[in-house]
C-alpha positions as semicolon CSV with decimal commas, in nm:
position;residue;x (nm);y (nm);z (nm)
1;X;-0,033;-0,054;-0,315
2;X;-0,250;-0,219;-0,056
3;X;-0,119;-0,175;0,336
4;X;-0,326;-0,306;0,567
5;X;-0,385;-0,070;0,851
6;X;-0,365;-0,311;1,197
7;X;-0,705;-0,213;1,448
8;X;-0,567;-0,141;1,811
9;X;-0,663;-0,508;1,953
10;X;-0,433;-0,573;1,688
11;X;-0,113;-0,358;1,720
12;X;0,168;-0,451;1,845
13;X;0,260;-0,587;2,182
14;X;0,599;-0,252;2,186
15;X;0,493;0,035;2,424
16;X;0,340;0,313;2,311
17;X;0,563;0,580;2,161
18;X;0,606;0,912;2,301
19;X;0,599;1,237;2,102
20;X;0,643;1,565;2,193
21;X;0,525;1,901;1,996
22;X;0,741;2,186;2,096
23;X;0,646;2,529;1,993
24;X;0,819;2,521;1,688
25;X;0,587;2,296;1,575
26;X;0,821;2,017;1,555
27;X;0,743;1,668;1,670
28;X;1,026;1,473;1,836
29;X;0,967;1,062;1,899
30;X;1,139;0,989;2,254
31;X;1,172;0,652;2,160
32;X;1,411;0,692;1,840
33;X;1,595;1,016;2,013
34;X;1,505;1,223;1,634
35;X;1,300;1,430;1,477
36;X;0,960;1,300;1,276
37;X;0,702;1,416;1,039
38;X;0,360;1,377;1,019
39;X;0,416;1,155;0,751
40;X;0,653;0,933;0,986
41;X;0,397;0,954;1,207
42;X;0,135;0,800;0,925
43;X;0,317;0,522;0,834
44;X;0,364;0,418;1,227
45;X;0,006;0,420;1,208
46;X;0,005;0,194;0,892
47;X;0,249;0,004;1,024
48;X;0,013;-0,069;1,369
49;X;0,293;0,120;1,568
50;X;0,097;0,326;1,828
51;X;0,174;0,636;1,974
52;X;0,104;0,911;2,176
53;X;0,174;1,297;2,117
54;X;0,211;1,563;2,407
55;X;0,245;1,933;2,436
56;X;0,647;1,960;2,523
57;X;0,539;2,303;2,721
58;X;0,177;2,175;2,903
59;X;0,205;1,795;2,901
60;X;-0,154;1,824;2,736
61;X;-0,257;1,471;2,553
62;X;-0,270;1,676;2,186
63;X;-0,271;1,272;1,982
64;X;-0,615;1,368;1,816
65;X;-0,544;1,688;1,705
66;X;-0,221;1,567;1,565
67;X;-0,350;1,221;1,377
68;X;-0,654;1,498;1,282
69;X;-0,367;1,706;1,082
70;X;-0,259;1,393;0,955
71;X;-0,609;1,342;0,750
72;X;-0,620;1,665;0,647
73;X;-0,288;1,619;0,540
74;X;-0,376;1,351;0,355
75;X;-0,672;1,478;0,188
76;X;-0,448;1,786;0,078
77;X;-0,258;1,537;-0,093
78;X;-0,520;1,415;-0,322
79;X;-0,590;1,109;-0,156
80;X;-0,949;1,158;-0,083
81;X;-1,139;0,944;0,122
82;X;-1,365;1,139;0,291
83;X;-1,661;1,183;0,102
84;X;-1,764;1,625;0,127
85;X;-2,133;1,438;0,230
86;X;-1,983;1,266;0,507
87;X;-1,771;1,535;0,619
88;X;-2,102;1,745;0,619
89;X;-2,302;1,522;0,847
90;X;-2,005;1,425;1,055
91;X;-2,005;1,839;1,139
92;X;-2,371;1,859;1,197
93;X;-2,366;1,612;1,505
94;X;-2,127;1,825;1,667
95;X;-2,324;1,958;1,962
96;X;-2,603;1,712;1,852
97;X;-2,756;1,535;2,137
98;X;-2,621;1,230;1,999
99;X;-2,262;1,357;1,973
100;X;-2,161;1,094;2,237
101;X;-2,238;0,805;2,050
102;X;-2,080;0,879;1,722
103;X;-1,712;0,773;1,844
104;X;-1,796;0,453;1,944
105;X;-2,035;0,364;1,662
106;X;-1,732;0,509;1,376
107;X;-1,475;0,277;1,582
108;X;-1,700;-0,049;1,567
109;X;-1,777;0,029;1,182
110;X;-1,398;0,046;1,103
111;X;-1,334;-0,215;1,254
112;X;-1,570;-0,420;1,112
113;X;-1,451;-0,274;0,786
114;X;-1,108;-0,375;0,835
115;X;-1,169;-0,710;0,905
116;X;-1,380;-0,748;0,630
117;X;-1,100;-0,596;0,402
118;X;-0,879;-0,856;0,581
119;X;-1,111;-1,157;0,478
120;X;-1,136;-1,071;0,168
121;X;-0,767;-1,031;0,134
122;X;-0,727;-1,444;0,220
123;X;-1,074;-1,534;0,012
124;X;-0,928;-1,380;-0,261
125;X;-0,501;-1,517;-0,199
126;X;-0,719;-1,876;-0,151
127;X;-0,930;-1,854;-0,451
128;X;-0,644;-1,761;-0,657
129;X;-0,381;-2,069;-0,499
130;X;-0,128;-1,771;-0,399
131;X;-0,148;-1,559;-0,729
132;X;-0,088;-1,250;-0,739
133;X;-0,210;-1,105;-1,068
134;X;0,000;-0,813;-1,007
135;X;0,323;-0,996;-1,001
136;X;0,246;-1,284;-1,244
137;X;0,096;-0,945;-1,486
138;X;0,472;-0,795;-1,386
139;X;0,678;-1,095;-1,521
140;X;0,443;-1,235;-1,837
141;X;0,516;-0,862;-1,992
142;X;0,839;-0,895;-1,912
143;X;0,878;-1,225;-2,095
144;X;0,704;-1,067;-2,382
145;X;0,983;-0,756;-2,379
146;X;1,241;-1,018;-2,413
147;X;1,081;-1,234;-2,697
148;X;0,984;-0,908;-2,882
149;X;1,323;-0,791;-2,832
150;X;1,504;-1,121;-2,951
151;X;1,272;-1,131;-3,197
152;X;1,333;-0,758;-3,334
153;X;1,686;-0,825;-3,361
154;X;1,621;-1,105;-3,575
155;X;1,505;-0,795;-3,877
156;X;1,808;-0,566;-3,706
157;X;2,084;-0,570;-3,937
158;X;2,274;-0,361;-3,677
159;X;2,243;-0,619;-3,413
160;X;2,230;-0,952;-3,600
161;X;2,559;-1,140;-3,578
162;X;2,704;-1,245;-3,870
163;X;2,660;-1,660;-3,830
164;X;2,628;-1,934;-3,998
165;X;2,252;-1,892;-4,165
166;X;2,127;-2,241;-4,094
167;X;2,274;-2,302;-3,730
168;X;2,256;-1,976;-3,585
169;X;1,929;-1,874;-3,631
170;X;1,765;-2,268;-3,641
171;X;1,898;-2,183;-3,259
172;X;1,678;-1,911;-3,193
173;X;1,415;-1,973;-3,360
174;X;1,409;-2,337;-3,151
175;X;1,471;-2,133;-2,834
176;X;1,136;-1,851;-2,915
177;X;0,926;-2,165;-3,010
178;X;0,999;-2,308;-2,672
179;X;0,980;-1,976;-2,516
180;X;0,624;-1,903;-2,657
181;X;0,478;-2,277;-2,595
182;X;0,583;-2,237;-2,244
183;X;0,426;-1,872;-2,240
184;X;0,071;-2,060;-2,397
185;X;0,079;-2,328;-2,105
186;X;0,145;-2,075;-1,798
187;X;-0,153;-1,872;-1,937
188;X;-0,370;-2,178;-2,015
189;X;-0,327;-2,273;-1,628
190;X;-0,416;-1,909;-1,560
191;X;-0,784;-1,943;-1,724
């Protein structure tokens, strides 16, 4: 559930994107010829896609005030990541005579932040020889549906096939013994 969120020396080489607000409220992407959302417009951002919004009536540069709407937006959502603290002191330097420097020293922290994030990203893809706990998690339950299912329909009567009692079931049994020795030795080269 991790996206990495590409800084601006990163983005994209593509020009920016135009967007227009129209009265109506609506936001319209000149590029794609449609109609967006302000979560379209959030997952360009994700997605290191940059872009600029403009009054359709004034030609005002409104981009703040929309990716601000966007946060709140957010927020509304319950994805909280603005601590009320920080959102406190952030409103206090507003007219502060250090106002000025606030932008610059918020852009060099998350930046700094997101190449951290990146770092650890690799340390931890290295350290782990390209394992993904997630997916490896993902596919050793599944194995252990399937064997718990197989071996569930061993006791089913409704699902048990009438066979030969030695050959049939010396089959399956053979095939979950293999099954779970090759479960023990993928999680034995996990630890």
């Amino acid at each position: 559930m991790s996206e990495a969120v590409q800084q601006p020396s990163e983005m994209s080489t593509k020009p920016t994107v135009v967007i227009k607000k129209y009265a109506n409220r609506r936001l319209y992407n000149t590029e794609a010829s449609s109609y967006v959302t302000l979560d379209d417009l959030a997952r360009m951002v994700r997605e290191g896609r940059d872009f600029a919004v403009y009054d359709a009536k004034s030609g005002e540069d409104i981009t703040r005030s929309v990716l601000t709407q966007i946060i709140v937006e957010e927020e509304s959502k319950g994805r909280s990541m603005l601590p009320t603290s920080f959102l406190r002191q952030l409103i206090g330097l507003y007219g502060d005579s250090l106002q000025s420097l606030v932008p610059r020293y918020l852009e060099m922290t998350m930046g700094s932040f997101a190449r951290q994030q990146e770092q650890m990203r690799v340390s931890v893809e290295q350290s782990m020889g390209g394992f993904n706990p997630m997916t490896s998690l993902e596919e050793l339950g599944k194995q252990n549906i399937a064997m718990m299912e197989r071996a569930m329909s061993l006791f089913s009567p409704f699902t048990r096939r009438e066979q030969s009692a030695t050959s049939g079931e010396s089959e399956e049994v053979a095939a979950l013994k293999a099954e779970i020795r090759l479960l023990r030795e993928q999680l034995s080269k996990k630890n």
